[in-house]
Each structure stands twice: as C-alpha cells, then as structure tokens.
N, C-alpha and C positions, 0 to 999 in steps of 0.2 A: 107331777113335779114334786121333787122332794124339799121338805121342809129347809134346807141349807140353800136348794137355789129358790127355793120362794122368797129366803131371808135375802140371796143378794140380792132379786129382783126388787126388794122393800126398798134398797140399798141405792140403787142405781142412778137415780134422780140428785144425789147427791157428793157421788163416787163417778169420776170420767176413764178410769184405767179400767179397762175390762181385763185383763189379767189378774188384777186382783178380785176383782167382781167375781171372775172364774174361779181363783180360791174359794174364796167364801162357799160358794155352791158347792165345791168338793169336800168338804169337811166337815163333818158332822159335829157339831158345836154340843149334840147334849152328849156326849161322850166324855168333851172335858169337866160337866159340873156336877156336883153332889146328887144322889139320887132323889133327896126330897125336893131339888129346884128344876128338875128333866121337862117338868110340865110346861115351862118359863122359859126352857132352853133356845127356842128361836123367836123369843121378842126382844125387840133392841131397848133391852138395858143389862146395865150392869149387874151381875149378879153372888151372892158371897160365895168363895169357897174355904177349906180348910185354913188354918194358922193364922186365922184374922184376915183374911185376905178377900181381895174379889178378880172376877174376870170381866174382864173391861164391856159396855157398853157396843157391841160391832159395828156402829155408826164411825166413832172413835178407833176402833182397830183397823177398821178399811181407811180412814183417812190418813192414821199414821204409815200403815201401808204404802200407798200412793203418795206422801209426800217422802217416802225414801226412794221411789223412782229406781226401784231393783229391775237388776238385768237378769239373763239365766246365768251366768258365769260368775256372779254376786259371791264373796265370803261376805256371809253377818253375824254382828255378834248380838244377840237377845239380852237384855239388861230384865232381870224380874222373871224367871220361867212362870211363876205362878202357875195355872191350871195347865201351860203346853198351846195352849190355844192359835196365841201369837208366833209361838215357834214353830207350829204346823204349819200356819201359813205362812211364814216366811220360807219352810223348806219347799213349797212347790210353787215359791218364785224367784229361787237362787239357788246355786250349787252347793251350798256348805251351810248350813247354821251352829254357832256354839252359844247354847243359853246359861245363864250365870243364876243359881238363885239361892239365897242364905240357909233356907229352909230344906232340909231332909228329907221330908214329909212328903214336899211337893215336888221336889225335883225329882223325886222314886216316881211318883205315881202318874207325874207329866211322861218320864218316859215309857211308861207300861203303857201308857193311852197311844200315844205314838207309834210305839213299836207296834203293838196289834191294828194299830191300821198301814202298817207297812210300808211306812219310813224311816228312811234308814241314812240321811243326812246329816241329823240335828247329835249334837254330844252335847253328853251335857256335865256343870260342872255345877258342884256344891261352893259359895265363896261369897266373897265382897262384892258386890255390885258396881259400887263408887270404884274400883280400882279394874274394874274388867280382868282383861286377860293380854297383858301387854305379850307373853310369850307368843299368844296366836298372829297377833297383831301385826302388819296394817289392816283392817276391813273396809270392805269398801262401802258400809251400811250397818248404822248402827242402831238399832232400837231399845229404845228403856220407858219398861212400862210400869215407871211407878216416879210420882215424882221427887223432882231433883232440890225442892228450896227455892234458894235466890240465884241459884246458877248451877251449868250442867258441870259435873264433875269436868277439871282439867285432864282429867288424866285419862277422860275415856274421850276426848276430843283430840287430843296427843296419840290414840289408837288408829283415826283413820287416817286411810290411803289418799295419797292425793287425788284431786274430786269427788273424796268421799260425803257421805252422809249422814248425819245423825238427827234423829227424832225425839225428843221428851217433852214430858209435863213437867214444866219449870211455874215456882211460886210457892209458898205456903198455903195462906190464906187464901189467896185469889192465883191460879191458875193459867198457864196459856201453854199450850203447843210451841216447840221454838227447835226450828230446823238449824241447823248448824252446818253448813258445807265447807270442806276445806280445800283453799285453791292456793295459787305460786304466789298470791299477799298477804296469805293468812285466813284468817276462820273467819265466813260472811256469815252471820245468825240473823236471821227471820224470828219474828215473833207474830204468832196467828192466833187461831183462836180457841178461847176460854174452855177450858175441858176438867176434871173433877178426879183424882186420881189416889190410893193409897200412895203415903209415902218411901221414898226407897230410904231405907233404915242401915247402916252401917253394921256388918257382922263379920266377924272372924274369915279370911279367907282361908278355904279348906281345899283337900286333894280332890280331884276328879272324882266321881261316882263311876268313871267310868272303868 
C-alpha cells in the first residue's frame, strides 16, 4: 500500500465520500511540501510551506472536499493555490479547476508539481483572492483555503451557479467551516465545525500566469 492510500485509509473513519477518499490515495502529498518536511509528508497535520504559508491538515482538506459534494462535470474555482495540493485534488473530482493565489512563488511551483504528475485540468491565476474570477464565473463549487474573517467574501458567493457550493474557513480568532449553497431564495450558509486556517490576505489582482 502506498503511503497516500495508507493516509486515506487513516482518513476513512471520518470521510463518507469515497471519491474523495480515492483522491487522497492518488496523490502523492509529499510532492507538494518543502523538502526538509517530506518525512512528515503523510501525517495528518498541517504543515508550512513557502511565503508564510501552510498546507492544510488532510483531515480538513478531505472534509472540505466532501462537503462541496463535486460531481465529474464540476467547474471549480480554488481560492488560495498555496502548495497545489487542494487543486490536485479537486481536478480528479471535476472537470475544470481555476486556482487563484497572490503569490508568485507558489502559484509557479504549485503548477510545476502538477504538471509532472500529469494534470492538465487546473489553470492557474496569479490575483485577489477576495474578488475571484468573476470572468470564469458561474462555478459550480467553490473552495477557499485560507480564512475569510467575519464573512465569506460577497463577491465570490455572487460567482456561484445556481446549486452551487462554496466551502471556507470563516472567523478570525475562532474559526468554523461554513458551507454556503446558492438556491432560487437565495444563499443557505451552514456553519460546522472549528478548524485553524492562515488568513486569505487581500493583493493586487494580476494577469494569468498562464
């Protein structure tokens, strides 16, 4: 068994979607981290990468996962590329992924990781985070993995498609998970549970890297 499905099998007792379970086990998770953390690479926590930043917890990434309830025919749009991780697995449980991340650094290097493992789904864009990508937009699943404050940005819940779905870490201090679905009365937001997240930072939106 490979270290990736040993991690979703850690996973499983926790995580009911076995499509994403399946992710988790196809992707090699110490490809996205720093070489001095590879040793660490498949224990469930969080761990830092470049620019101040970290890659989330996979407890956390398989649940956000699961509660966007992607289909294969999915457009998503990634809030936070950070290490690529999250945008891997989102491309092999939807048709299209477009990741958004302020940083230069990591949106280079999330795609080099990516493309050598021979995905060719995800684009990506250097930009704002808070402001999405209203040009791509409706999606039909949105994920943002860095938190949002007191509230998920208006403008990236004005992105989704109707029935769509969005996932963030909402709060400063104290944190929670808060799915946002939009239907024909407007945006039903769920608030669940408690999770620990860098925060998503406001930066210049920029051209496509691509």
């Amino acid at each position: 068994m490979s270290q990736a499905a040993a991690l979703a099998e850690l996973l499983r007792p926790s995580i009911g979607d076995e499509r994403v379970l399946a992710a988790i086990a196809a992707i090699p998770r110490d490809r996205f981290v720093p070489e001095s953390a590879r040793a660490r690479a498949y224990e469930n926590v969080a761990l830092p990468i470049a620019c101040g930043q970290t890659i989330s917890q996979p407890l956390v990434v398989a649940r956000m996962l699961e509660l966007l309830e992607l289909g294969p025919t999915d457009r998503v749009l990634d809030v936070g590329t950070g290490s690529g991780y999250h945008a891997a697995l989102l491309a092999l449980l939807a048709a299209e992924v477009w990741t958004i991340e302020r940083h230069q650094e990591l949106s280079s290097r999330a795609q080099a990781t990516i493309t050598e493992l021979g995905i060719d789904t995800v684009r990506f864009v250097v930009g704002d985070g808070f402001l999405g990508l209203p040009d791509r937009a409706p999606f039909d699943a949105i994920n943002v993995a860095a938190a949002t404050r007191r509230a998920v940005p208006p403008a990236l819940e004005q992105q989704l498609a109707q029935g769509g779905r969005l996932v963030a870490p909402v709060g400063a201090t104290r944190q929670h998970l808060v799915r946002t679905r939009r239907t024909g009365v407007g945006f039903v937001r769920q608030r669940l549970e408690p999770v620990r997240f860098v925060p998503l930072v406001r930066g210049e939106s920029l051209r496509d890297s691509l």
